[in-house]
C-alpha positions in Angstrom: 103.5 -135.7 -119.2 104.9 -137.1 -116.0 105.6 -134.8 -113.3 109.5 -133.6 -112.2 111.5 -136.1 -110.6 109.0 -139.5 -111.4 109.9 -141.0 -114.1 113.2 -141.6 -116.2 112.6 -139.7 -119.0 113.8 -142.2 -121.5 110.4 -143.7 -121.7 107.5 -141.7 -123.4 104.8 -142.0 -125.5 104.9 -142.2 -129.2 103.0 -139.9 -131.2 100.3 -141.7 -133.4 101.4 -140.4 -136.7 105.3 -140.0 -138.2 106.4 -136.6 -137.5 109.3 -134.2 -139.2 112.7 -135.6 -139.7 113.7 -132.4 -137.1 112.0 -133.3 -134.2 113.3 -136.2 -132.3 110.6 -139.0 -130.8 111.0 -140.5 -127.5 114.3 -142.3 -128.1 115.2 -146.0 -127.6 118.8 -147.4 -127.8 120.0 -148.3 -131.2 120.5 -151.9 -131.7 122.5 -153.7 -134.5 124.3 -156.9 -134.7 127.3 -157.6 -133.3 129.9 -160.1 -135.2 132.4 -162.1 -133.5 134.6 -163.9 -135.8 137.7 -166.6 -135.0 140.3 -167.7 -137.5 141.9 -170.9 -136.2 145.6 -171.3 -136.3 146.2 -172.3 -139.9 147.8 -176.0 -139.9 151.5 -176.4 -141.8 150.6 -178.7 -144.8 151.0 -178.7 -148.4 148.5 -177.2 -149.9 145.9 -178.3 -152.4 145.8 -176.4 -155.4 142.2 -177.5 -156.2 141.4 -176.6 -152.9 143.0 -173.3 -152.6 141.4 -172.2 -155.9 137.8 -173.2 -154.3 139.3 -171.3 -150.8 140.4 -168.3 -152.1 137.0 -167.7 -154.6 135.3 -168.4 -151.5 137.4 -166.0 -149.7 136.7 -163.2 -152.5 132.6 -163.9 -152.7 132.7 -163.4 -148.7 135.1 -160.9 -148.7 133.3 -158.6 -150.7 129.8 -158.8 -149.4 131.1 -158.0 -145.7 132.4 -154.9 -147.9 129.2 -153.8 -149.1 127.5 -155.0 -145.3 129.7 -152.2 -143.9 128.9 -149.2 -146.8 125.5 -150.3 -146.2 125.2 -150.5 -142.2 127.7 -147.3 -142.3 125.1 -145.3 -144.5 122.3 -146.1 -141.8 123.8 -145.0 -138.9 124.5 -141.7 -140.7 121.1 -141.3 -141.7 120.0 -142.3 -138.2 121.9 -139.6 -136.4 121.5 -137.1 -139.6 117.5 -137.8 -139.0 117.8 -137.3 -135.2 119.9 -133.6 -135.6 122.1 -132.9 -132.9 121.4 -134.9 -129.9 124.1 -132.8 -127.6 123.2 -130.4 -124.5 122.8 -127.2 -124.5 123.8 -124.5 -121.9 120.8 -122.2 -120.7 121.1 -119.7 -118.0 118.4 -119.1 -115.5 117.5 -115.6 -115.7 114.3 -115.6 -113.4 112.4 -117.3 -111.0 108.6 -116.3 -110.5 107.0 -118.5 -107.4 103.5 -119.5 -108.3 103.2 -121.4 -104.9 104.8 -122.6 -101.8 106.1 -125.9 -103.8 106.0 -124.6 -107.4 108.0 -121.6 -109.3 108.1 -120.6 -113.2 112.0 -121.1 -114.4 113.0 -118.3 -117.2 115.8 -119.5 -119.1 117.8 -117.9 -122.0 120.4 -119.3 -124.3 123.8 -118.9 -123.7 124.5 -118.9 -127.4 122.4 -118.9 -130.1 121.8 -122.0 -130.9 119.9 -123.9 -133.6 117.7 -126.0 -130.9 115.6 -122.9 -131.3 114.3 -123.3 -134.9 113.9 -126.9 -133.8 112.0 -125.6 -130.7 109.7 -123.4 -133.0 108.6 -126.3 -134.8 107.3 -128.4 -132.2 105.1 -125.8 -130.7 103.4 -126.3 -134.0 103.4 -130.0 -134.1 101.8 -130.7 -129.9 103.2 -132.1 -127.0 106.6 -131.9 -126.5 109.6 -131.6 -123.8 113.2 -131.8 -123.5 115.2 -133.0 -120.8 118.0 -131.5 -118.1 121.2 -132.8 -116.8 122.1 -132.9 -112.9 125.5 -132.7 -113.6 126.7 -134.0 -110.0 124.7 -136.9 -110.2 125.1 -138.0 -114.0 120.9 -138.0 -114.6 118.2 -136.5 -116.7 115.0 -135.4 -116.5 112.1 -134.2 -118.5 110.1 -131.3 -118.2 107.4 -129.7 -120.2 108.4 -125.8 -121.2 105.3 -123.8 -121.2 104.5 -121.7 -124.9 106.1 -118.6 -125.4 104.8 -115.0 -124.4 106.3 -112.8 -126.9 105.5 -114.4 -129.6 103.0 -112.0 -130.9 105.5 -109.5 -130.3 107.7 -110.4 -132.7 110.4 -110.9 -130.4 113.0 -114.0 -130.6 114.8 -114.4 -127.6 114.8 -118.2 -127.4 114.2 -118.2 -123.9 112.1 -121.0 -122.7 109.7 -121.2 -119.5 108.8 -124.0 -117.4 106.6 -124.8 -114.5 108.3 -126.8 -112.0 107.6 -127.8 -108.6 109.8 -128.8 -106.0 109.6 -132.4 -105.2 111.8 -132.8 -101.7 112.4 -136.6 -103.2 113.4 -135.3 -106.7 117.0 -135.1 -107.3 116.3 -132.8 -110.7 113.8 -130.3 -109.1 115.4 -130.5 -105.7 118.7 -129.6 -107.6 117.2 -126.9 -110.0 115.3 -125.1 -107.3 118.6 -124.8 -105.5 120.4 -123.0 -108.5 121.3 -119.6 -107.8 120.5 -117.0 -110.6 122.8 -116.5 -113.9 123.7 -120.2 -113.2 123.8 -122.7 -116.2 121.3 -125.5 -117.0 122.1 -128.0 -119.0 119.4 -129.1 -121.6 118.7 -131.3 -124.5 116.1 -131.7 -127.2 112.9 -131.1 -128.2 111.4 -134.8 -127.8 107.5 -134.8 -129.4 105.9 -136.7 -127.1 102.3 -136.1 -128.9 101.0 -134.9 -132.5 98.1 -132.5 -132.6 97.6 -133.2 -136.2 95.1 -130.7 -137.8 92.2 -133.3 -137.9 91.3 -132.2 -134.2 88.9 -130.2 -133.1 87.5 -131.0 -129.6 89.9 -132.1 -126.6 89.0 -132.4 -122.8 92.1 -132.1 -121.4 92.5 -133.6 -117.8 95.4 -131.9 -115.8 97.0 -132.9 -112.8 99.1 -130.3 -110.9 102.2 -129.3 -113.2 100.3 -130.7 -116.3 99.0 -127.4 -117.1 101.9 -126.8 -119.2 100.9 -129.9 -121.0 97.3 -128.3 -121.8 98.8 -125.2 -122.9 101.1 -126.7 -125.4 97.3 -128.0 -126.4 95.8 -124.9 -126.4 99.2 -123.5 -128.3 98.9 -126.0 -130.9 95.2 -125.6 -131.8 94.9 -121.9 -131.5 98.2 -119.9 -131.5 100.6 -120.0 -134.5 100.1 -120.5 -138.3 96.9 -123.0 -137.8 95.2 -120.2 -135.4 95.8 -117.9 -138.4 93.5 -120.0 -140.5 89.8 -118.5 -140.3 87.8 -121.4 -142.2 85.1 -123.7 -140.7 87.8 -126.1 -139.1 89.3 -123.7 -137.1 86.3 -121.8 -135.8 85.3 -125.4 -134.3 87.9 -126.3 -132.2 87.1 -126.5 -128.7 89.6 -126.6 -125.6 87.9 -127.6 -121.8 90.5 -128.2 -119.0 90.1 -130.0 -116.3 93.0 -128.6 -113.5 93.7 -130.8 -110.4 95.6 -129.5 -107.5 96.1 -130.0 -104.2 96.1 -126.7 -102.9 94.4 -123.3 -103.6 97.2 -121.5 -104.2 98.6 -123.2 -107.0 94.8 -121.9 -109.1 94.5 -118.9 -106.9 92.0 -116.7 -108.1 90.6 -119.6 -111.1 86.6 -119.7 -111.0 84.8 -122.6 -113.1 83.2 -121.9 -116.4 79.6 -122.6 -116.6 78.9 -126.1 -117.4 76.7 -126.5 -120.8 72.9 -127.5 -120.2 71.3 -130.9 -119.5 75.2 -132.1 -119.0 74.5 -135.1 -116.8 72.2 -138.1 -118.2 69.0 -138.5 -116.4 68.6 -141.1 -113.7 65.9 -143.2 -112.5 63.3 -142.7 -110.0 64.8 -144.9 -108.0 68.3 -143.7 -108.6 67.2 -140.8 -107.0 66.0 -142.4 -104.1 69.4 -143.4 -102.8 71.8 -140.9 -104.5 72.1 -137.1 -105.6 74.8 -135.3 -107.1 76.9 -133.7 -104.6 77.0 -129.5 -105.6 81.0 -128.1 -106.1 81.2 -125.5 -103.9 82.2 -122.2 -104.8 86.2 -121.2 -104.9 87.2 -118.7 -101.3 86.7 -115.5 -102.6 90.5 -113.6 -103.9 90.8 -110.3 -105.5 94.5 -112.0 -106.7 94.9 -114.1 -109.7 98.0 -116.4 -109.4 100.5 -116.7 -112.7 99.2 -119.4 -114.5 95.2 -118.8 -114.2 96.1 -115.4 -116.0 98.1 -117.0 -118.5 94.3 -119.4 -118.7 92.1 -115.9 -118.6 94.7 -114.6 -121.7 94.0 -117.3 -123.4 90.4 -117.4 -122.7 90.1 -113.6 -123.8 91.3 -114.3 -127.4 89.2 -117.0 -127.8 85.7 -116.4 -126.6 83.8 -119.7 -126.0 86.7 -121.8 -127.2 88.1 -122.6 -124.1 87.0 -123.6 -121.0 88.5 -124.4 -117.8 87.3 -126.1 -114.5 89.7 -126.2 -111.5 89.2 -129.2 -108.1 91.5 -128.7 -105.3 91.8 -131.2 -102.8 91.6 -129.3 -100.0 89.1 -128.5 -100.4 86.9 -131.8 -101.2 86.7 -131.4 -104.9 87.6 -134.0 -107.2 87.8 -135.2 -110.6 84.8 -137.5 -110.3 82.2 -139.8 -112.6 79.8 -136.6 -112.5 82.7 -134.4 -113.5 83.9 -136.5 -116.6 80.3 -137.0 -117.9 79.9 -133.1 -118.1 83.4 -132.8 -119.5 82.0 -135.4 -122.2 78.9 -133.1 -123.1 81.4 -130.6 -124.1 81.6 -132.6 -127.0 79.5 -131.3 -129.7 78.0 -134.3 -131.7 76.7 -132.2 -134.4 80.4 -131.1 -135.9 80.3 -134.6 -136.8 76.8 -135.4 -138.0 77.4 -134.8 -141.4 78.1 -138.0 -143.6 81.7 -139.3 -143.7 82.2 -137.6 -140.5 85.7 -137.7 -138.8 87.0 -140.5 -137.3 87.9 -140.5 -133.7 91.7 -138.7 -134.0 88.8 -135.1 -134.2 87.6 -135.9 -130.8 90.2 -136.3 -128.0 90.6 -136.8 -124.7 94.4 -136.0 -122.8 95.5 -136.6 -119.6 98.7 -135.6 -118.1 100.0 -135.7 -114.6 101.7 -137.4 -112.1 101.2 -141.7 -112.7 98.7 -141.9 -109.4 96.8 -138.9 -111.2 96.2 -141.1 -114.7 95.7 -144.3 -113.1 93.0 -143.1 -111.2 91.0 -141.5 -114.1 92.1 -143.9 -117.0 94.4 -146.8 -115.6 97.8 -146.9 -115.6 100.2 -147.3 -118.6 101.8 -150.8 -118.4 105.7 -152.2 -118.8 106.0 -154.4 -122.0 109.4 -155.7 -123.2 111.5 -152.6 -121.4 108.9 -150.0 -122.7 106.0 -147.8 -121.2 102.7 -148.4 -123.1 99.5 -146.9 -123.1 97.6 -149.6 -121.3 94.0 -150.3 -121.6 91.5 -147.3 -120.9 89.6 -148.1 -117.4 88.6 -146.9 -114.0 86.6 -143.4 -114.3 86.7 -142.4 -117.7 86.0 -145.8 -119.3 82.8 -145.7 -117.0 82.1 -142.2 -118.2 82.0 -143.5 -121.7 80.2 -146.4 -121.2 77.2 -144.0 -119.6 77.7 -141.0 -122.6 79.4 -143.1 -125.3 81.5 -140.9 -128.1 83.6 -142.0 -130.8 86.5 -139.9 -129.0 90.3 -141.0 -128.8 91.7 -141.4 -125.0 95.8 -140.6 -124.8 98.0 -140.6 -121.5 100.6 -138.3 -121.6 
């Protein structure tokens, strides 16, 4: 999921498998032929009745398939846009504003009207990854941003309010703009847009996280856990596994988050000689904080209802820790081998690995995604976690949000 104020939102990752006819992919123009037709300026001559016969059959045969052309191309474009719903904006109203940093604030938004987005909303917190997009109406421009999973949802309650985690980007006309906004004012959105399937064939994701892409993890964690499929208690569901990896580049924005202990013998042994010339360098320990910031209790909540399910590990960059080699390699151990040991064990779409955050964040770890033909592509899987998986190979799927 890009960060606010990147990216134009138009271009997004397709989700591997076809989705419901309800939720709307990342959209690219439609394109159909365009006809141009001249008649030239009939000369004045006697006609040929031979040749007007022939003409006018002619005439008739051509006549009628442009007839059935347009019944036909007219009957597409209504199943297009029927297929797509109701691609028009909706009008929100920002209710509240809870700062979970210096540069970053959770916007609380509630319908103006009911609306049938909602339903449509509802369903893709089921199906994964998904976002929909606002409108700066002084400047004419969209952007997309990632709402974080409902609270109330075990309550029962309905509201169709929507959350999401956005940080002020002084460059960003959309967050600069929204950040601005007074309270009670309206926003403008439009969607949802599934950006990602979490079909029910997964069971283990590592889950890389870059600032704001939190919200992307928790739609994860959502998806695997919460709703109808975290009401299933069989064998599939007791064996899916969530582990986060949270960048930031301050403290504040994890305040209060303290690392789950790594599982045992989770780096490969080195050589003598390896040894010799390099030693893993120990993450120090968080500043201690008797205050938890918004989001790492929305993570401990989460963590709570799902003993042992779901792990998180947070780097700032303040304080010298990074999302390194060493790091990916014990995110990989999560990976539990046996799950899969069995024969016709699952193919790599049950073992995952997501990353979501601003483009310098994904590049870093996995490449960047690459322009083909006008469109934003996955590119091939390099840099850190290729090397990772070259040292502790798995059969595991690698996706850039």
């Amino acid at each position: 999921m890009r960060s606010p104020g990147q990216a134009p939102s138009s271009m997004f990752a397709r989700c591997p498998r076809a989705t419901s006819k309800c939720l709307w992919y990342a959209r690219t123009p439609l394109a159909y032929p365009r006809f141009t037709s001249s008649v030239p300026e009939r000369t004045r001559k006697l006609p040929n009745a031979r040749d007007s016969l022939f003409s006018r059959i002619l005439y008739d045969w051509l006549l009628d398939r442009w007839f059935l052309f347009g019944v036909a191309s007219g009957v597409a474009l209504s199943v297009y846009y029927t297929s797509r719903g109701n691609n028009s904006f909706v009008t929100y109203q920002l209710v509240a504003k809870e700062p979970v940093s210096p540069t970053a604030s959770i916007f609380h938004l509630h319908p103006k009207q009911p609306s049938e987005n909602y339903e449509l909303y509802k369903e893709a917190w089921r199906r994964g990854i998904w976002n929909v997009e606002f409108k700066q109406p002084q400047l004419q421009i969209v952007r997309a941003y990632t709402p974080l999973p409902p609270v109330d949802e075990k309550s029962g309650k309905d509201t169709g309010d929507l959350r999401f985690l956005i940080r002020h980007d002084p460059h960003g006309e959309v967050s600069s703009w929204l950040h601005r906004m007074p309270f009670n004012a309206d926003i403008e959105m439009r969607g949802p847009y599934l950006e990602y399937e979490i079909t029910p064939e997964v069971q283990q994701v590592v889950f890389f996280a870059g600032g704001t892409g939190i919200a992307t993890a928790l739609q994860v964690a959502h998806a695997l856990f919460e709703g109808d499929r975290g009401k299933v208690d069989d064998e599939r569901s007791k064996g899916r596994r969530l582990h986060i990896l949270w960048a930031n580049r301050s403290r504040e924005d994890c305040l209060g988050g303290i690392d789950d202990d790594p599982p045992a013998e989770s780096l490969p042994h080195k050589s003598t000689w390896s040894n010799l010339f390099s030693k893993a360098k120990p993450k120090p320990a968080p500043p201690p904080s008797t205050q938890k910031g918004l989001m790492i209790q929305e993570l401990e909540a989460l963590k709570q209802r799902y003993p042992g399910r779901i792990t998180v590990e947070y780097f700032v960059n303040a304080e010298d820790t990074w999302i390194d080699e060493p790091a990916v390699i014990r995110a990989l151990s999560r990976f539990d081998d046996k799950v899969f040991s069995a024969p016709g064990s699952a193919p790599e779409q049950q073992r995952q690995i997501l990353i979501s955050g601003p483009p310098g964040f994904i590049a870093h770890l996995a490449g960047p995604k690459e322009w083909r033909n006008g469109h934003e592509e996955q590119g091939a899987v390099s840099k850190i976690v290729a090397h990772a998986l070259s040292k502790n190979p798995h059969n595991v799927k690698v996706w850039k949000i």
